[in-house]
C-alpha positions in Angstrom: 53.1 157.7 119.9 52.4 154.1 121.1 55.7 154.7 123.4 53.9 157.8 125.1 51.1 155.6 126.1 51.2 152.9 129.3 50.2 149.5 128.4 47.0 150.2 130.2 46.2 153.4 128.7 46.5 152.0 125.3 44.0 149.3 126.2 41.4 152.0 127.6 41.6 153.5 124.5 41.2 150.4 122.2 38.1 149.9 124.5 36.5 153.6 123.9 37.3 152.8 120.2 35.5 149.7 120.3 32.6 151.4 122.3 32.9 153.7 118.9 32.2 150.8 117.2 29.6 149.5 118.5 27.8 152.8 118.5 28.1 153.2 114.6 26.9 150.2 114.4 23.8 150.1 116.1 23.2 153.9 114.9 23.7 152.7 111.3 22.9 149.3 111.3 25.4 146.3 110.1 24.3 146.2 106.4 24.3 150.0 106.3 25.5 151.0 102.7 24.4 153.3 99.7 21.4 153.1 97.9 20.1 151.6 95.6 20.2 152.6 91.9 16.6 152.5 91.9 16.3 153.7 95.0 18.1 156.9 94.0 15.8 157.9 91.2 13.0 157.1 93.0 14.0 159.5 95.2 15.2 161.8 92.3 12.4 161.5 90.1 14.9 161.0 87.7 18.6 161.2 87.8 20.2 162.7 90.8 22.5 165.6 90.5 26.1 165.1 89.8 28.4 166.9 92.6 28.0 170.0 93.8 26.3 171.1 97.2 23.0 169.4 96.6 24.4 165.8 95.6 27.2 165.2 98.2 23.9 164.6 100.5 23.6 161.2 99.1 27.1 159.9 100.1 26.9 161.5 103.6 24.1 160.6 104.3 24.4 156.7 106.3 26.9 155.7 103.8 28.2 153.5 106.2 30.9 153.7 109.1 33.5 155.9 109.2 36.8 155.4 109.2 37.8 154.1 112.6 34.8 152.0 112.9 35.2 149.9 109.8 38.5 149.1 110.8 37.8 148.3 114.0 34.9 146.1 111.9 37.5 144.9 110.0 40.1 144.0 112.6 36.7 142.1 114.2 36.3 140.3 111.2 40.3 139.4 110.8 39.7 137.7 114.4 37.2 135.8 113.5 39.0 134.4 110.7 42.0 133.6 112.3 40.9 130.4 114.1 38.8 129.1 117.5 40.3 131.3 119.9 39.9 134.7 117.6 36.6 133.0 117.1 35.2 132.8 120.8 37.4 136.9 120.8 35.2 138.2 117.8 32.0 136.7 119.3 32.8 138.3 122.7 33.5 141.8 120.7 30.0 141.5 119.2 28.1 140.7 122.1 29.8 143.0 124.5 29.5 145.7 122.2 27.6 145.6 119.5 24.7 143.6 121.6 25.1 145.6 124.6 24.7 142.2 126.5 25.0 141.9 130.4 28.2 140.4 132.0 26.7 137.3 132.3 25.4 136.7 129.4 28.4 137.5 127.3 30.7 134.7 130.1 27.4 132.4 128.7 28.0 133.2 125.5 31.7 132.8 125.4 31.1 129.2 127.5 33.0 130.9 130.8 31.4 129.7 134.2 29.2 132.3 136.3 32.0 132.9 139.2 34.4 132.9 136.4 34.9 137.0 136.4 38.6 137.2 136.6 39.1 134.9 133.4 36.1 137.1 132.0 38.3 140.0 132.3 41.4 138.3 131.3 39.4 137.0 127.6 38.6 141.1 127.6 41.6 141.9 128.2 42.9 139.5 125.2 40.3 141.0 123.3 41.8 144.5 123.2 45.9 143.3 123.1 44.4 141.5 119.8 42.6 144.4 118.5 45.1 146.2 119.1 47.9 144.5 117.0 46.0 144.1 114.2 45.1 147.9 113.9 48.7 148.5 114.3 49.3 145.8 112.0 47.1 147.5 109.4 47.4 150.9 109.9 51.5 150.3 108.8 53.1 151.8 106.1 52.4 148.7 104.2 49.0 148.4 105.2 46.8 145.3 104.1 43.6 146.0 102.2 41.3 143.1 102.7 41.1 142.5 98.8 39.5 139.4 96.4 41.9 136.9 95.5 41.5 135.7 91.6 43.4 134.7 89.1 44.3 137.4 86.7 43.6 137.0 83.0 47.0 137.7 80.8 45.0 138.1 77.5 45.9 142.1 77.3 49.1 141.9 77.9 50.0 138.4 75.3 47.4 139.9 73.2 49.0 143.6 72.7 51.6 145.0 70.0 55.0 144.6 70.6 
């Protein structure tokens, strides 16, 4: 598929994507989540029902973002990681479309000069290519889950019957 697409078309639609984002986002909020226990049986007045028409409500219901958005979220967050470049990229992302900031503000932001619009564009521009890569990167047939790394406890396995 990504051989059917221009360069430039792929890059408009990383951008819509993005836009996506950004629009979940603000819609749900950034510590959007499920409830509470407490919170459900408040609601409940008791236990809430267990499957069935009446209980899938609570899961739909701004359970979070969906699927493209939280990795798009996630491929934000893998930037920011990464080091001062992916930094100053994730930053950009947020504040040019989570924020909704002006032009101006986000080259402020970012520390670009006022009459700097081409290298603006260019940082955008790096923005989506990075994006990019690391959905393709994770949407592989190995694809990385963004997982706790601890030390795993061998005490079943010395501990069982041979």
């Amino acid at each position: 598929m990504a051989d059917l697409l221009d360069p430039d078309e792929r890059l408009r639609l990383v951008g819509e994507l993005m836009q996506h984002w950004g629009e979940q986002c603000s819609r749900l909020g950034l510590g959007s989540s499920l409830g509470s226990q407490m919170g459900t049986i408040m609601e409940w007045k008791g236990a809430a029902p267990r499957g069935g028409a009446s209980g899938s409500r609570i899961l739909v219901a701004g359970a979070g973002l969906d699927h493209s958005a939280a990795e798009v979220d996630a491929a934000v967050a893998e930037l920011d990681r990464r080091d001062a470049r992916g930094a100053v990229l994730a930053k950009l992302a947020r504040f040019r479309y989570l924020h909704g900031a002006s032009v101006r503000e986000q080259m402020r932001q970012v520390g670009l000069a006022e009459d700097a619009d081409r290298t603006y564009r260019n940082w955008v521009k790096a923005l989506h290519l990075q994006v990019l890569a690391i959905l393709a990167a994770r949407s592989g047939r190995v694809r990385m889950t963004t997982v706790r790394r601890v030390g795993m406890r061998r005490t079943c396995v010395e501990d069982a019957p041979k």
